[in-house]
C-alpha positions in Angstrom: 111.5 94.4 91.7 113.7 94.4 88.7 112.4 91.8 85.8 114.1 91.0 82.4 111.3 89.3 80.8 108.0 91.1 82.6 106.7 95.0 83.0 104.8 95.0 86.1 102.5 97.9 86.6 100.4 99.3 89.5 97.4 101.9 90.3 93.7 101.6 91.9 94.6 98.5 93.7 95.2 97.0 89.8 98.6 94.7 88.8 99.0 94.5 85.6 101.8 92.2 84.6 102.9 92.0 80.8 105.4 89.1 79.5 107.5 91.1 77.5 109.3 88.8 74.9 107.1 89.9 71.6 109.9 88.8 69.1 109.6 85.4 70.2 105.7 85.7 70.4 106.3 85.6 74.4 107.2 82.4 74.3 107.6 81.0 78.3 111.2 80.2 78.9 112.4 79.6 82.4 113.5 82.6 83.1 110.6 84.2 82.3 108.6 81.4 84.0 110.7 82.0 87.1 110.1 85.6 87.3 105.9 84.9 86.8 106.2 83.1 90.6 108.3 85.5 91.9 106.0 88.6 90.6 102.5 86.5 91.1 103.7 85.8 94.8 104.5 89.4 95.6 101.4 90.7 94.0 99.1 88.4 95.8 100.5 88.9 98.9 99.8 92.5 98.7 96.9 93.7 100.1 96.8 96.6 98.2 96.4 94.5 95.3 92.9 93.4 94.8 93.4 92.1 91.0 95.9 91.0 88.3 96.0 91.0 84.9 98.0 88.9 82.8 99.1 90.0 79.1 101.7 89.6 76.3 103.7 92.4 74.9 103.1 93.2 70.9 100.1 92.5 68.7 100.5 88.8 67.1 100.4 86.6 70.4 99.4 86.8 74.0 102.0 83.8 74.5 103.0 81.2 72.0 103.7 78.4 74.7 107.2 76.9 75.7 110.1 78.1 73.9 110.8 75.3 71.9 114.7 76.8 71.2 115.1 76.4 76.1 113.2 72.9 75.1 116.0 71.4 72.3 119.2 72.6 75.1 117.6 70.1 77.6 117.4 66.8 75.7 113.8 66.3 75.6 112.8 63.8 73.2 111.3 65.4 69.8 112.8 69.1 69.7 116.0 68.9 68.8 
C-alpha cells in the first residue's frame, strides 16, 4: 500500500504508522485523514498485527490538528 502522507512499518507482529507532514507540524488534512482509515482498517484486520503505534514525523509536533490552510478552501465560518 502506497501512502503520500504516512510511512507504514512492520516487524514482530508491530505496525508502526508515522504521519509524515513535519513541515506543516503534521497537520491532518483529508488526504492524510483518508489514508489513516484506509491504513488503520488493513492493519487491524491483520492478524499478524497484534499492535499499532501512532506517531508524527520530525521533532516539534506529534500532530498540530486540522490544517487550518484544507479548512479556509471549504468556507467554514472563522478561517478564512
Amino acid at each position: 500500500m502506497t501512502c503520500e502522507y504516512l510511512l507504514v512499518e512492520r516487524g514482530e507482529g508491530i505496525a508502526v504508522v508515522t504521519v509524515n507532514r513535519p513541515a506543516v507540524l503534521n497537520a491532518l488534512n483529508g488526504a492524510t485523514l483518508a489514508e489513516l482509515g484506509v491504513v488503520m482498517r488493513a492493519l487491524g484486520a491483520d492478524a499478524d498485527v497484534r499492535a499499532i503505534v501512532l506517531t508524527g514525523a520530525g521533532e516539534k509536533a506529534f500532530v498540530a490538528g486540522a490544517d487550518i490552510k484544507e479548512l479556509s478552501h471549504h468556507g467554514i465560518p472563522g478561517h478564512d
